[in-house]
GUKE-619849 format. One record per residue (C-alpha): residue number from 1; residue in one letter; x, y, z. Coordinates in pm, 1 decimal, padded with zeros to 6 digits. Example, Ala and Ser with C-alpha at 12.3 -4.5 7.8 and 13.67 -1.06 7.14 Angstrom:
<recs>
(1, a, (01230.0, -00450.0, 00780.0)),
(2, s, (01367.0, -00106.0, 00714.0)),
</recs>
This chain:
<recs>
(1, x, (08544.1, 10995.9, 08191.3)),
(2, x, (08254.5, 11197.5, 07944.9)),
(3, x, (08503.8, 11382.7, 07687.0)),
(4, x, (08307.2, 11750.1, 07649.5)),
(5, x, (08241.1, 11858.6, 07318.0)),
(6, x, (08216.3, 12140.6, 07199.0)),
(7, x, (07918.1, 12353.9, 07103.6)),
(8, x, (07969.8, 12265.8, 06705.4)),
(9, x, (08055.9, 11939.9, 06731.0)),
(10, x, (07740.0, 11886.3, 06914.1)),
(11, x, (07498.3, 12105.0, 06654.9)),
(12, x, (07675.2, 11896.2, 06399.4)),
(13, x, (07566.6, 11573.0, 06558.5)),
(14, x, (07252.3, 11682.9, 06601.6)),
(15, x, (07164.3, 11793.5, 06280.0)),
(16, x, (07376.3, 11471.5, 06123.5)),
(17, x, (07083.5, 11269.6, 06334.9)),
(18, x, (06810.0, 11488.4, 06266.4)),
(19, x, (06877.7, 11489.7, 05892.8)),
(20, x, (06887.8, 11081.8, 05900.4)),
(21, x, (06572.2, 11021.1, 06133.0)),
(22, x, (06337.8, 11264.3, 05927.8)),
(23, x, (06489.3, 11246.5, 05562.6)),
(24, x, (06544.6, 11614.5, 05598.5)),
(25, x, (06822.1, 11850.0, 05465.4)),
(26, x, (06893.6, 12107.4, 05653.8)),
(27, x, (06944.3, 12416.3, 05462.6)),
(28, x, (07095.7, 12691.5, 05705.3)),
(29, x, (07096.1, 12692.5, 06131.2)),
(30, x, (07128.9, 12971.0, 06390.2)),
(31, x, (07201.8, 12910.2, 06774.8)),
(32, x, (06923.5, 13026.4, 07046.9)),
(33, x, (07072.1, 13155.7, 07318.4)),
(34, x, (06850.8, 13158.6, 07611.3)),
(35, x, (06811.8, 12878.2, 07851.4)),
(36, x, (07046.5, 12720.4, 08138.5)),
(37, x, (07307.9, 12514.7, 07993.4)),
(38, x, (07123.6, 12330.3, 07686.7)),
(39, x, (07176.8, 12399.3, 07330.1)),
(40, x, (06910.9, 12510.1, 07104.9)),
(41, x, (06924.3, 12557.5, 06726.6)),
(42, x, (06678.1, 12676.0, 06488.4)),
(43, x, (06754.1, 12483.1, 06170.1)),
(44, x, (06573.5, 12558.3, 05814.3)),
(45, x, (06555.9, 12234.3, 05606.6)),
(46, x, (06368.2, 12191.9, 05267.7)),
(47, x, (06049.1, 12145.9, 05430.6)),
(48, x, (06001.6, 12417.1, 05673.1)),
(49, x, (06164.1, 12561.4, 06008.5)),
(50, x, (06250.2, 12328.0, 06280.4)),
(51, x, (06377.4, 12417.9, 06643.4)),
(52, x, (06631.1, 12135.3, 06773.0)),
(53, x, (06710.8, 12133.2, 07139.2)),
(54, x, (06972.3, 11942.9, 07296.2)),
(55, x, (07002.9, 11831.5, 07663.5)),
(56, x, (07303.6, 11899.3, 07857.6)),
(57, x, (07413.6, 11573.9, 07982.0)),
(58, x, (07491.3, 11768.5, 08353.0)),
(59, x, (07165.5, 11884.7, 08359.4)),
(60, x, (06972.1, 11623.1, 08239.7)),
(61, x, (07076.7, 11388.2, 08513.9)),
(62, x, (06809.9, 11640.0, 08708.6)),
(63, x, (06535.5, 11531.4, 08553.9)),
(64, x, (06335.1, 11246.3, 08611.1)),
(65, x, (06351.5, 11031.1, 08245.5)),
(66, x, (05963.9, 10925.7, 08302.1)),
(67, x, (05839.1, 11289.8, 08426.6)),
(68, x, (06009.8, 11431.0, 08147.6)),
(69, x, (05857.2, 11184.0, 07862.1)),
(70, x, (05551.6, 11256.7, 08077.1)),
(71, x, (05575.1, 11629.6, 08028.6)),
(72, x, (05663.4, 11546.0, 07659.8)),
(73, x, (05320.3, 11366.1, 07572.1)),
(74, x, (05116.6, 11606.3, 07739.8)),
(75, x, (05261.7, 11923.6, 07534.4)),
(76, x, (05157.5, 11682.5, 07226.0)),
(77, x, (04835.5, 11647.3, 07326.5)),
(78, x, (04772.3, 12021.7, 07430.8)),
(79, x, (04881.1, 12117.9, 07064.1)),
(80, x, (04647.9, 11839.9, 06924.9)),
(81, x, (04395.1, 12031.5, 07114.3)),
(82, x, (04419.5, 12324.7, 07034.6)),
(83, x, (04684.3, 12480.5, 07265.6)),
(84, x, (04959.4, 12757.7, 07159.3)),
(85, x, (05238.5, 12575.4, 07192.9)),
(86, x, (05514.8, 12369.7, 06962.8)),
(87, x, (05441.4, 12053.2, 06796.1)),
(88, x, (05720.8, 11749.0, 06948.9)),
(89, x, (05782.4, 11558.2, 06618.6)),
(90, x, (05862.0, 11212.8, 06724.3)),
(91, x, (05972.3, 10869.4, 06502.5)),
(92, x, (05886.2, 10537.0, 06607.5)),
(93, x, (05662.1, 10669.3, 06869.3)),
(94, x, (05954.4, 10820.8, 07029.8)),
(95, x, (06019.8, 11224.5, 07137.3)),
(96, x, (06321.1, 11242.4, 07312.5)),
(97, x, (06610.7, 11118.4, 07045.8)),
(98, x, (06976.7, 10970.5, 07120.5)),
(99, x, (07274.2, 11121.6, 06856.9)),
(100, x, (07554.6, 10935.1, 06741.5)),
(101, x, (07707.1, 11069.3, 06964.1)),
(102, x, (07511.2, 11009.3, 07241.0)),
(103, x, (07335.1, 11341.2, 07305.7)),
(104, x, (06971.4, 11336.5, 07397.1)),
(105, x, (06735.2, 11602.0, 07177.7)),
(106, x, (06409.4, 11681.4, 07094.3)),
(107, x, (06272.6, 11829.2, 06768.1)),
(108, x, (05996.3, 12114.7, 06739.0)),
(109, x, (05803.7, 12275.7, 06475.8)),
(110, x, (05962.0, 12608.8, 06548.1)),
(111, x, (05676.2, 12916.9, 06665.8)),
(112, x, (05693.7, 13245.0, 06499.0)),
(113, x, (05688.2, 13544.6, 06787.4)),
(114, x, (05897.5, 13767.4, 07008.8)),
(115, x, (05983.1, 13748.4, 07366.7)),
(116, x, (05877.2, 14067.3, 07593.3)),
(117, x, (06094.9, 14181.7, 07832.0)),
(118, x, (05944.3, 14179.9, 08161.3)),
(119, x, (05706.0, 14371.8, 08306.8)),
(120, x, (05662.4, 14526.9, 07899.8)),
(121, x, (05321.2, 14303.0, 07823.0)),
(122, x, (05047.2, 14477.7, 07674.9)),
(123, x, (04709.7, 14411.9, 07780.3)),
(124, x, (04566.3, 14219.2, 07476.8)),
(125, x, (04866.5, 13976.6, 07506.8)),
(126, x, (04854.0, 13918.3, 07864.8)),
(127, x, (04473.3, 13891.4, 07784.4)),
(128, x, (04541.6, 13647.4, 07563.6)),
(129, x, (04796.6, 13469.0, 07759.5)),
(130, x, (04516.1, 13489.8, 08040.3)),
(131, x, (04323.0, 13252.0, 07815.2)),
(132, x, (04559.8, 13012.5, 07707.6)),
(133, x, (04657.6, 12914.6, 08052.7)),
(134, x, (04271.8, 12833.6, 08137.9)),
(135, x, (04245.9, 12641.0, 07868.6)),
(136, x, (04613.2, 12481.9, 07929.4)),
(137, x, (04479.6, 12416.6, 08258.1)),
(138, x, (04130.5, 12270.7, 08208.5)),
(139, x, (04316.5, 12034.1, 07993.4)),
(140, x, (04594.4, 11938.9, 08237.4)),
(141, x, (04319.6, 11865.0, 08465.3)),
(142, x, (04028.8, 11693.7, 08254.2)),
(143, x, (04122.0, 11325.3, 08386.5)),
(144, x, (04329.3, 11265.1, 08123.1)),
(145, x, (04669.7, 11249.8, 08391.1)),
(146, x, (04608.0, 11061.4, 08728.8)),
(147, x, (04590.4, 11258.7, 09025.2)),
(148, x, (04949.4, 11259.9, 09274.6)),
(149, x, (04905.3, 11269.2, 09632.9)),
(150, x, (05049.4, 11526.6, 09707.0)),
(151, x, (05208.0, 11829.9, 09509.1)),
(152, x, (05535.7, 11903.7, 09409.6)),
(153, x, (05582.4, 12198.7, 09640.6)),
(154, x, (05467.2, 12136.7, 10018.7)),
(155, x, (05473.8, 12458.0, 10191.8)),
(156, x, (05696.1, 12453.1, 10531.3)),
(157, x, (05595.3, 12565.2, 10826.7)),
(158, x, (05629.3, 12940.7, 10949.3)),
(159, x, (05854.5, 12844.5, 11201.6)),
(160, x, (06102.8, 12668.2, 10931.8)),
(161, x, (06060.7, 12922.4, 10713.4)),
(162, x, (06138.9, 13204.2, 10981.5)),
(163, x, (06450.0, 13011.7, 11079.7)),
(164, x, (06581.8, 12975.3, 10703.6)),
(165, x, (06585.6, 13378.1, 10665.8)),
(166, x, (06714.0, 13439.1, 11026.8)),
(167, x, (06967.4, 13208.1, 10916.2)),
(168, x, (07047.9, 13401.9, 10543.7)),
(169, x, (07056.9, 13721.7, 10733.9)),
(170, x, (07326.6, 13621.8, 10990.6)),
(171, x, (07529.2, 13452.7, 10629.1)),
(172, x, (07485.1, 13793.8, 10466.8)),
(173, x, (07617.4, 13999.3, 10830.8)),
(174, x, (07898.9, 13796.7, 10857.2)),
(175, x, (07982.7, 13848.1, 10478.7)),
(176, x, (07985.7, 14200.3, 10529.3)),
(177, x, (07731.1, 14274.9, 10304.1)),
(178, x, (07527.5, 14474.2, 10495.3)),
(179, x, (07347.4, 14682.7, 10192.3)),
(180, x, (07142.7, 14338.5, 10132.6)),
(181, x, (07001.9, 14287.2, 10460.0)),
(182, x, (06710.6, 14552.6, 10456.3)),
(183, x, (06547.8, 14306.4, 10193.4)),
(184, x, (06579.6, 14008.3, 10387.7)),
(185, x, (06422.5, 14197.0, 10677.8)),
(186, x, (06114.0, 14228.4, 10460.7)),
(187, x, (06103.7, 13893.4, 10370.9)),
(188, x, (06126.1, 13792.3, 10745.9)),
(189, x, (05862.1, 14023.5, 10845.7)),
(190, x, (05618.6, 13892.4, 10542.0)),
(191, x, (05694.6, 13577.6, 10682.9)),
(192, x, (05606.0, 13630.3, 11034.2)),
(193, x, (05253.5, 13849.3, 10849.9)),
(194, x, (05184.0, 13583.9, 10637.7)),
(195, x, (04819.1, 13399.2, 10702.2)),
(196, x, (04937.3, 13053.7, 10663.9)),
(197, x, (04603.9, 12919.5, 10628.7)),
(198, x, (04555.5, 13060.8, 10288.9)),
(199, x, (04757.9, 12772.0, 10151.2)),
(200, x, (04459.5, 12502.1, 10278.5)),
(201, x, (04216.0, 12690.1, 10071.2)),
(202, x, (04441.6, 12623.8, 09667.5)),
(203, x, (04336.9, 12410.6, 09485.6)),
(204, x, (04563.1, 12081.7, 09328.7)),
(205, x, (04679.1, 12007.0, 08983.1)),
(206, x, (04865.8, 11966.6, 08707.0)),
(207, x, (05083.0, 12307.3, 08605.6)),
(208, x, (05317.0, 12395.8, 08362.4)),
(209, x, (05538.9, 12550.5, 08646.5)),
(210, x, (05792.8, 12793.2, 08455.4)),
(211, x, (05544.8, 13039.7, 08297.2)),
(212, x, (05762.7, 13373.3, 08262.5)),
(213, x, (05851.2, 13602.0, 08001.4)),
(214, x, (06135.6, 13334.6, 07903.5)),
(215, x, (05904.4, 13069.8, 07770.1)),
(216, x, (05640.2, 13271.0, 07639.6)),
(217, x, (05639.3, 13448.5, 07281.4)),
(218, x, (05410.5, 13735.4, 07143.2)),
(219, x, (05272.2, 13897.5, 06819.7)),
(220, x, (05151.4, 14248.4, 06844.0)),
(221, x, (04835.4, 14141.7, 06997.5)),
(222, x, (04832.3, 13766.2, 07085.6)),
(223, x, (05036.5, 13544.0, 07234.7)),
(224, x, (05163.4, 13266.7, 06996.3)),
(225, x, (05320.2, 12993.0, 07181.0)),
(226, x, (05384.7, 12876.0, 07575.4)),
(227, x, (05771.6, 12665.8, 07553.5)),
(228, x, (05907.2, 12471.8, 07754.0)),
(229, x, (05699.5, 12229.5, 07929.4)),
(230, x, (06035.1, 12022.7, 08097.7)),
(231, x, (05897.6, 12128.3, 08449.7)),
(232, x, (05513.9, 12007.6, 08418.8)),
(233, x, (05439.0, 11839.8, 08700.6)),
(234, x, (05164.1, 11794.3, 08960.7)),
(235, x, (05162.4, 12111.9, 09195.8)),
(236, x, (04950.0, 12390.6, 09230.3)),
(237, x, (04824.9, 12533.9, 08913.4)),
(238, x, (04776.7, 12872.9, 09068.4)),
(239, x, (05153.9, 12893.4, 09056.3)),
(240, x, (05119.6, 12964.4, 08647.4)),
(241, x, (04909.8, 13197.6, 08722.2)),
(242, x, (05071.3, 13390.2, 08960.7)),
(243, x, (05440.9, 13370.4, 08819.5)),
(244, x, (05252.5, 13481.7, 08425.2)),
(245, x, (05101.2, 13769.7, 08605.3)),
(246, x, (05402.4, 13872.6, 08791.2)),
(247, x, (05674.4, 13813.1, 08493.0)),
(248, x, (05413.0, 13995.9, 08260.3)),
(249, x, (05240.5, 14315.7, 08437.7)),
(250, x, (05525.5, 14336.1, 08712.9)),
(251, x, (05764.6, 14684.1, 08593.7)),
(252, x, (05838.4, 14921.7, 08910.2)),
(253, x, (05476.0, 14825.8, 09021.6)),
(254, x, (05231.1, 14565.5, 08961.8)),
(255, x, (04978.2, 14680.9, 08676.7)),
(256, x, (04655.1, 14601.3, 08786.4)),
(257, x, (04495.0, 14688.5, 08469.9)),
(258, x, (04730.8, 14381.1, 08334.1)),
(259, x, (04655.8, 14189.0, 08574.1)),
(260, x, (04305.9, 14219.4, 08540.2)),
(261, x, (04302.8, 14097.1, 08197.7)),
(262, x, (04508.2, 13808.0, 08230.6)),
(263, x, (04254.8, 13723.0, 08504.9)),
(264, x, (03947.5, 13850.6, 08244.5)),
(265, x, (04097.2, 13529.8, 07995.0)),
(266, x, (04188.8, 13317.2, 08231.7)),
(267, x, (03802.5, 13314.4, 08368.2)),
(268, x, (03691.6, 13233.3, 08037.5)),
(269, x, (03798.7, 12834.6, 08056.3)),
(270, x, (03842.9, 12829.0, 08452.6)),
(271, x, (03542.0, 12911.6, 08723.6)),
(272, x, (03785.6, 13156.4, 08952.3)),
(273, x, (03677.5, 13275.4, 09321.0)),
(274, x, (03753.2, 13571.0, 09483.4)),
(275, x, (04056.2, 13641.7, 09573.6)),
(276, x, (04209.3, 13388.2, 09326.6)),
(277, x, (04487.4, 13589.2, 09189.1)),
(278, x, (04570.1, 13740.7, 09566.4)),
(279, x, (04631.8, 13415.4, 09665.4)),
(280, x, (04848.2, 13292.9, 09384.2)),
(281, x, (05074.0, 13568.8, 09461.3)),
(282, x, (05142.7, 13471.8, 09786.9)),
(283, x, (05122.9, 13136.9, 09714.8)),
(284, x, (05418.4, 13176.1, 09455.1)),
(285, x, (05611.1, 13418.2, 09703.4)),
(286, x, (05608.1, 13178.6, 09985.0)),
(287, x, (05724.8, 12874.9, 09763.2)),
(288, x, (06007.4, 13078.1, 09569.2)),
(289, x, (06117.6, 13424.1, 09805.8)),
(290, x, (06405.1, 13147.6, 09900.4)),
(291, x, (06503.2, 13049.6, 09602.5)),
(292, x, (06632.1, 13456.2, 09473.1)),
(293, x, (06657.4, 13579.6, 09851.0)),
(294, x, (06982.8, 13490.7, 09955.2)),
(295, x, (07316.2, 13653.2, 10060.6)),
(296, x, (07479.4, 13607.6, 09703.8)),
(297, x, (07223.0, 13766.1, 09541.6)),
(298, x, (07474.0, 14046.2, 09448.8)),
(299, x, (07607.6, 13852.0, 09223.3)),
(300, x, (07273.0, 13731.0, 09047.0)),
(301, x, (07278.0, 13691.2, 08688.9)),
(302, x, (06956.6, 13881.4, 08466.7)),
(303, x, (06683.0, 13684.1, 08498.0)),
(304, x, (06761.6, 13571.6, 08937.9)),
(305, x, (06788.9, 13958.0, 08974.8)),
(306, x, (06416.2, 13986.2, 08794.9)),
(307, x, (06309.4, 13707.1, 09028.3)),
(308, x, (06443.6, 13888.4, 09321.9)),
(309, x, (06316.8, 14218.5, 09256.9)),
(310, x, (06002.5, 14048.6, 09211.8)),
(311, x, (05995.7, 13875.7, 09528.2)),
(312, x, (06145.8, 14166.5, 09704.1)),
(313, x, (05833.4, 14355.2, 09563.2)),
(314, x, (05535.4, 14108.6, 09695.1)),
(315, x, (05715.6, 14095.3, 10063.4)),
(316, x, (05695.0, 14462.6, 10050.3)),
(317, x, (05355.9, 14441.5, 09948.2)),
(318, x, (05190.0, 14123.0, 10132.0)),
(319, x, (05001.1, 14325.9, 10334.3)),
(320, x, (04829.3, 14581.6, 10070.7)),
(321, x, (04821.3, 14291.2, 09803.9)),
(322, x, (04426.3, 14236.7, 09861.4)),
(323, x, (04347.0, 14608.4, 09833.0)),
(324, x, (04588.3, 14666.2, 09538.5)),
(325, x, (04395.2, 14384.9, 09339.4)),
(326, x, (04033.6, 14424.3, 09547.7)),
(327, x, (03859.9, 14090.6, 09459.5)),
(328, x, (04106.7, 13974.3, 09175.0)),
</recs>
């Protein structure tokens, strides 16, 4: 049976390793405290600022070991080329380290900025941010990765789909909590509006595939780094854009303004059509309305109650969403 440890005697393993592998001494260390379930650290040796981040062993038995080394080399490569994001250090070619103890960590070069809450983006950041993920993107996607057969999300049909929230709304009657069932209504009736055939015309690729307000940090004006590339996988890289847009330019209503310039940078490294962002946003509400949407989602923690409100806000607005954002 795994013996837990707790929270210290883990940042003191880590560091013990860290120290050893890189001939570092580490001066002074503060906990991050954002994520689900694994520890982060940012540690201040003798030659510069370091972020360590340890993998809960729970959670880690989620991830695929290759997909994740995978996602590893990739956000090496997008620094190399240029990309806003933190350097992996590695030694002996490797990224993902073992403790003494036997956790599993990475180390980072750790990113000056500040998270924005969401919605709170201003429009040279999410201008900026527009850019980055083009260029993220066009990288991803330059040959560099082979090409999956299929993508990581594969849309149900309506039918299924219309099921599953008949289903969550006959959960949430029967639990008596009849205040939530209004918004599953709407989700139901986006369903049943939805034009299904949109999702033929999005195009394949590699994505970063968790690009909200969480993982993304801003200066002033700019955005200074995209974290946490654990997710990448091959999907549909519209997703990014429609989750950035949403997370950044989504307060009581959708910005267009903001959503314009993400769109303005975005278009700088990535031919877009018509309709591109439009699409996204329906794209992402129809892959992740069921993930938020459920009949517990009293009880959601901060950021599923963001993500509910936000899907709760395109199913309201499915209909309108091409004259809210005309060609966008």
């Amino acid at each position: 049976m795994e013996t837990m440890l707790s929270e210290e005697m883990i940042r003191d393993d880590l560091i013990k390793t860290f120290q050893r592998l890189f001939d570092l001494n580490v001066l002074e260390y503060t906990p991050i405290k954002r994520g689900l379930l694994n520890l982060k650290w940012k540690v201040t040796t003798d030659s510069g600022q370091f972020l360590l981040k340890q993998y809960n062993k729970k959670r880690y038995k989620l991830y695929n070991p290759e997909e994740l080394l995978l996602a590893f080399s990739q956000q090496v490569r997008l620094f190399d080329q240029g990309l806003a994001c933190p350097n992996l250090l590695s030694h002996n070619e490797s990224i993902l380290f073992a403790s003494d103890n036997g956790e599993r960590f990475t180390v980072m070069e750790y990113c000056q900025g500040k998270l924005n809450p969401p919605g709170k983006t201003n429009i040279h950041q999410i201008y900026d941010l527009g850019r980055a993920t083009g260029k993220m993107h066009r990288l991803l996607n330059d040959g560099t990765l082979s090409i999956n057969k299929s993508p990581q999300f594969v849309p149900p049909r309506r039918e299924e789909r219309l099921a599953h929230w008949n289903s969550v709304w006959e959960q949430t009657k029967d639990a008596g909590k009849t205040r939530l069932l209004a918004d599953i209504e709407t989700q139901r009736r986006a369903t049943e509006d939805f034009n299904i055939e949109i999702l033929e015309l999005l195009q394949l690729g590699w994505a970063h595939r968790d690009l909200w307000v969480d993982n993304l940090l801003f200066n002033d004006n700019r955005l200074t780094a995209i974290l946490d590339f654990d997710r990448l996988k091959y999907d549909y890289p519209q997703l990014d854009v429609a989750r950035a847009v949403i997370s950044c330019a989504l307060d009581d209503n959708l910005d267009v303004s903001l959503a314009s310039a993400f769109m303005d940078g975005y278009s700088e490294e990535r031919t877009v059509v018509k309709g591109y962002l439009t699409n996204s946003l329906k794209l992402l509400w129809y892959m992740e309305s069921t993930w938020w949407i459920n009949a517990s989602m009293d009880q959601h923690s901060v950021p599923p109650a963001r993500f509910a409100k936000e899907m709760i806000w395109l199913a309201e607005n499915q209909k309108n969403l091409s004259a809210l954002l005309g060609n966008i």
